[in-house]
N, C-alpha and C positions, 0 to 999 in steps of 0.2 A: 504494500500500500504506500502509496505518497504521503511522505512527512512534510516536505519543503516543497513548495512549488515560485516559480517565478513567472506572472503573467505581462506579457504584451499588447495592450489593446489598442486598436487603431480603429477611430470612428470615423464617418462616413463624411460627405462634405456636406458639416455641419458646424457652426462660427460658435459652439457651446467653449466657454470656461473650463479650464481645467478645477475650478473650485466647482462649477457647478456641476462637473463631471462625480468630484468627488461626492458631494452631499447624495447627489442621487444614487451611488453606489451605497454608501450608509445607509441610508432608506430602504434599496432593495436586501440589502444586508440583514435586515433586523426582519422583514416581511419573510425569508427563506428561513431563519433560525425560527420564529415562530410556527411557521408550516409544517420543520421537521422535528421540532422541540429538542435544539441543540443549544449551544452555548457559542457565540460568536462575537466579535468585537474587533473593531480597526483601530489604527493607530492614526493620530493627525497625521496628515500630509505633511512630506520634508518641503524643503525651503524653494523648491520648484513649483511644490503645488501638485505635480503629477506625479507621485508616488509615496504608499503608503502601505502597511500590510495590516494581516486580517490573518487573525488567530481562530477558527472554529474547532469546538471541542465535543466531542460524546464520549460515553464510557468507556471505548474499547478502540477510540481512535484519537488523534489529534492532526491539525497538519494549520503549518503556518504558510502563508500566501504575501509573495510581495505581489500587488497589482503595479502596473505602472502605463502612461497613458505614455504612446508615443504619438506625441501631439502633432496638428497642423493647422491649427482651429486662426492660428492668423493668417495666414496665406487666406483662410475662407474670408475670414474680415474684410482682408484688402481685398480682396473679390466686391465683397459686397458694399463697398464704398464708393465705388467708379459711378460714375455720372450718371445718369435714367438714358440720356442721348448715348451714349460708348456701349450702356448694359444693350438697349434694340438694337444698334448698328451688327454689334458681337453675335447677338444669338438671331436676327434673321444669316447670319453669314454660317453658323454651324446648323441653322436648319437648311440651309441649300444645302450644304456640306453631307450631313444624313441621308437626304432623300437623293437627292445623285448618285452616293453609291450605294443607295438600295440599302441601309442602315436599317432602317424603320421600318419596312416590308418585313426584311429578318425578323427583329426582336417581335413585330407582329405574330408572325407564326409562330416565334418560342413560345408567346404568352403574348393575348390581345389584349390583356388589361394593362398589361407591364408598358404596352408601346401608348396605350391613351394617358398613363403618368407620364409619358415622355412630349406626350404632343400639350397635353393640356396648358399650360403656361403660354404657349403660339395660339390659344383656340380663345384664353382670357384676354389676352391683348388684341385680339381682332376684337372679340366684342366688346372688351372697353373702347377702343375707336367707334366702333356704329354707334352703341351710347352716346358719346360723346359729341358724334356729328350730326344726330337727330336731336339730342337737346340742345345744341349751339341751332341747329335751323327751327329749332319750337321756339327761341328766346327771340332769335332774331326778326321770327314771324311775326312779330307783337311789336316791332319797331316800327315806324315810320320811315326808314334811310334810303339814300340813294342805292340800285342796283349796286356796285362797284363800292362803298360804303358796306352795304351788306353782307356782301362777298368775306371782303376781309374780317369784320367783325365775325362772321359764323367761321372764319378758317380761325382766328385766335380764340374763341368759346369753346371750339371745339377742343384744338389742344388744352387749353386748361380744364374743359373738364376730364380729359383724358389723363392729364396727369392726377388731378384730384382721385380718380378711381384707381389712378394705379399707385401714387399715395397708402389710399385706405385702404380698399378693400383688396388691391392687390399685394398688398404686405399680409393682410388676414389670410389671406389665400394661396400665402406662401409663392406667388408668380415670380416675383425675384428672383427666389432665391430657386425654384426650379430652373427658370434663365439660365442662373450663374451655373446651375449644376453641367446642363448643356454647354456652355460655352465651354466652362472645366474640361470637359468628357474633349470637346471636336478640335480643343485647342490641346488635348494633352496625347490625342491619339496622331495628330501632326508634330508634337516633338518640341512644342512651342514653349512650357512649363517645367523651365530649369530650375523654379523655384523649389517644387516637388519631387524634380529628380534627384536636386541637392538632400535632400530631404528626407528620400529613400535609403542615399546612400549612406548617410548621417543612423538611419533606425537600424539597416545591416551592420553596419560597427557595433555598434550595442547591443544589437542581438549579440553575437558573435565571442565578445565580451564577457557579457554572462554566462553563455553556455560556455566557457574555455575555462569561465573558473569555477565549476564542476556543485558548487554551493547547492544548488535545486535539484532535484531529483525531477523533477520535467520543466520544462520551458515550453509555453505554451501561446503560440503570437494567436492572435483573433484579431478578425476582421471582420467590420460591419459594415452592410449595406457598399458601397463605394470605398469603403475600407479595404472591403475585402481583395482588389484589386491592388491596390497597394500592398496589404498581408504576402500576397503572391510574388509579387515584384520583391519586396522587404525579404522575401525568404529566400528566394531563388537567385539573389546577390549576396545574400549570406552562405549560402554555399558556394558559390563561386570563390568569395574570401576563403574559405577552409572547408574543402572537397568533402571532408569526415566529420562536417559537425554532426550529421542524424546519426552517425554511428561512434557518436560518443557514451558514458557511461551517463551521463544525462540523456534523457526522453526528450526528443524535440518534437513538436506538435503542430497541427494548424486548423484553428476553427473557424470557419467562413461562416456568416448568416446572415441573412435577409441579403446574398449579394447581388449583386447587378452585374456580374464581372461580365454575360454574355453581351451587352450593350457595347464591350468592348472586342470580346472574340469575334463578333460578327460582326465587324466592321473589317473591311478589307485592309486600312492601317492598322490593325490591331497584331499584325502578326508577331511583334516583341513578346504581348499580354498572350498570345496562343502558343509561343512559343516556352514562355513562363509555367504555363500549364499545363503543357506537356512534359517539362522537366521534374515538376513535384508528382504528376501522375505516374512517373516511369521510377522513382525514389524509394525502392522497396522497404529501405530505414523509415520512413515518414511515414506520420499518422496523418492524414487530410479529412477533417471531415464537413462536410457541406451539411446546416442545416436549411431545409425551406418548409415554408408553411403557407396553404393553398390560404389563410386568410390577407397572406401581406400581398396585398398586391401590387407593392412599389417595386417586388423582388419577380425573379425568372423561376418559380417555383413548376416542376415537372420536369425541367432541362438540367443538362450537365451543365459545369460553367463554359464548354464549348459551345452551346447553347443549342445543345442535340435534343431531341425527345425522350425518356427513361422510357424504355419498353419492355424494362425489366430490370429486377432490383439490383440495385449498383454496389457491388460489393468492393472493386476495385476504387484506389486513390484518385476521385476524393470519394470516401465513403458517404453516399447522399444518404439522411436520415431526416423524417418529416417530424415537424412538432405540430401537433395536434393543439391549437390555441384556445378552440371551445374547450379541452382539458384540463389548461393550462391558469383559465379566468375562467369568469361567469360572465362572457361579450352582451348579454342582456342590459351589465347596465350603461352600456354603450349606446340603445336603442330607449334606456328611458325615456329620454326627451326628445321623443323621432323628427320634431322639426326642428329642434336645434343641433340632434347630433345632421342632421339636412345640412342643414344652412352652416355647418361647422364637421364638415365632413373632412377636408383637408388635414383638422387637428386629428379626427380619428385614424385615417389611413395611417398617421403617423407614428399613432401609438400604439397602431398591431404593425407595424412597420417593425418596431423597437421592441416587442415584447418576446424576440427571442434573446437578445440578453438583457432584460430584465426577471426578477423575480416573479414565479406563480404563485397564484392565491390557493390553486390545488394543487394536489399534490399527483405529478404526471413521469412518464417515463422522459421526458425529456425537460431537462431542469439545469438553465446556463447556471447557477450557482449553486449548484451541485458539481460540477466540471469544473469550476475554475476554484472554489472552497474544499472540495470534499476531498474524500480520501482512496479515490479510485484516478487511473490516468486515464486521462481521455480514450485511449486503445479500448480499454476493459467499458468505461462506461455506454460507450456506442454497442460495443457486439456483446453486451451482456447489462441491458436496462434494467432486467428485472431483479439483478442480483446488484443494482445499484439503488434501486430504488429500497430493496429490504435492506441491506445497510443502512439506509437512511432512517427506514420504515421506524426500526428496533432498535435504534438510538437511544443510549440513554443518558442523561448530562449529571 
């Protein structure tokens, strides 16, 4: 069983704090110790902010965990600071970029809901323009002005109130920052995003790092959402650094969830990220395992991360393993308030987006803080749930 683990987490392109990374990890911390009725507790964050470890205890096990965030959450900031005029200019230029080479068709087949998360941001910004230039021609209907007068007033009404919706209700609706994610995606699959690559290279060092000084009995990188794509890259230059780190006396690991990595296999620049993929698939030392869950539907859930169909269960690297989310929560109360979770649907997608590494409210065969706290290695907890879950089960503190 695992005594010491050291974990690597890398989130998805998302502008969150590393403080607020941390509190939310506490929170899901004390929600998984309650569920399994264990004894768990973290340490403050050191003087970065992004690293802290986490003591869980039962009768017949113990194992301490350093978490540690390999961050990128300012690169997302500076992203999301560029002007409203550079954000449209960017992202109509990566939606040519998509649809030309047939990007969007693909990711459509893997998964038709996966490719409307990708279109939806281009579909709010057309209609906040029609909005915008039917109320600029209702205001200026009610004018008295000259033809040519009119004109211009209903062409500046209109942008302003286009900016106003994309302001409000397009920051509630998350359109930005979908934008940015796009632009991220078309401008890093061209080679353009030295900032990242610096960045990749910088998280391979550290891995490499840790696992050389033998301290953790597994090391474990996880990647989330758009992380996960990075996760692959971060590992697969981590071995290039040192040929034999999977086949050290440390466990090296790799958990993907909710990814999106086929957004970038099936794009015909993607061949580095397919290339990537195919070197931890071929990695007989490595543990890969892919979770998805048919509720997230921000993620390529039924596909490999080559973005193939599963026609049959995947027992080869990466090991695809589903979480069952109605197991996981009670999504009912998700649906309590049906017109606002309506009208606030965006926040929802988001947070079954995130609830595979969050903690469950039930208690299910697939349990991210069970894997990244508990006392089994990732290996053992995929191809034997149910002898993870009774470990948990018969706990006692």
């Amino acid at each position: 069983m695992i005594r010491r683990r050291h974990v690597f987490y890398i989130a998805g392109y998302d502008p969150i704090l590393p403080a607020a990374q941390y509190q939310r990890f506490r929170r899901e911390l004390g929600v998984y110790a309650r569920l399994w009725n264990l004894k768990a507790a973290a340490s403050a964050s050191d003087e970065t902010g992004a690293r802290w470890d986490v003591w869980t205890r039962a009768s017949d096990w113990q194992v301490q965990t350093t978490y540690e965030l390999l961050t990128w959450d300012g690169i997302v900031r500076a992203d999301f600071a560029r002007s409203m005029l550079s954000r449209l200019a960017r992202a109509a230029r990566a939606f040519t970029s998509f649809l030309l080479k047939g990007t969007i068709l693909r990711c459509g087949r893997a998964r038709f809901v996966a490719s409307l998360y990708f279109l939806y941001p281009y579909l709010y910004v057309i209609g906040f323009a029609l909005v915008g230039l039917f109320a600029a021609r209702g205001a200026v209907a009610m004018m008295p002005l000259p033809t040519l007068y009119s004109l211009a007033s209903e062409g500046l009404l209109a942008l302003i109130f286009f900016a106003l919706l994309m302001r409000v209700q397009g920051e509630k609706r998350r359109v930005q920052h979908a934008l940015d994610n796009c632009i991220f995606a078309n401008e890093f699959l061209d080679g353009r995003r030295n900032d990242i690559e610096e960045r990749i290279r910088a998280f391979a060092e550290r891995l490499v790092q840790t696992a050389r000084e033998g301290s953790a009995h597994e090391v474990l990188v996880v990647g989330h959402s758009l992380g996960a794509t990075l996760a692959v890259q971060v590992l697969t230059k981590a071995l290039a650094i040192d040929p034999a780190l999977a086949r050290r006396t440390t466990s090296i690991s790799l958990l993907t969830a909710g990814s999106t990595l086929p957004k970038f296999t099936l794009d015909p620049r993607g061949r580095a990220v397919r290339d990537d993929v195919a070197t931890l698939a071929r990695n007989k030392d490595l543990t890969w395992v892919d979770v998805q869950a048919s509720l997230d539907y921000m993620s390529f859930y039924g596909t490999d991360p080559f973005g193939a169909k599963l026609e049959r269960p995947h027992t080869t690297n990466p090991r695809i393993v589903e979480a069952v989310i109605s197991e996981m929560i009670d999504i009912r109360t998700l649906w309590r308030r049906p017109l606002q979770t309506i009208w606030n649907y965006s926040q929802r997608l988001m947070r079954l987006h995130y609830q595979t590494v969050l903690a469950n409210k039930r208690r299910s065969a697939y349990d991210y803080y069970a894997i990244v706290c508990g006392p089994l290695p990732l290996r053992s907890t995929v191809s034997d749930p149910v002898t993870s879950s009774e470990l948990l089960a018969t706990a006692r503190t």
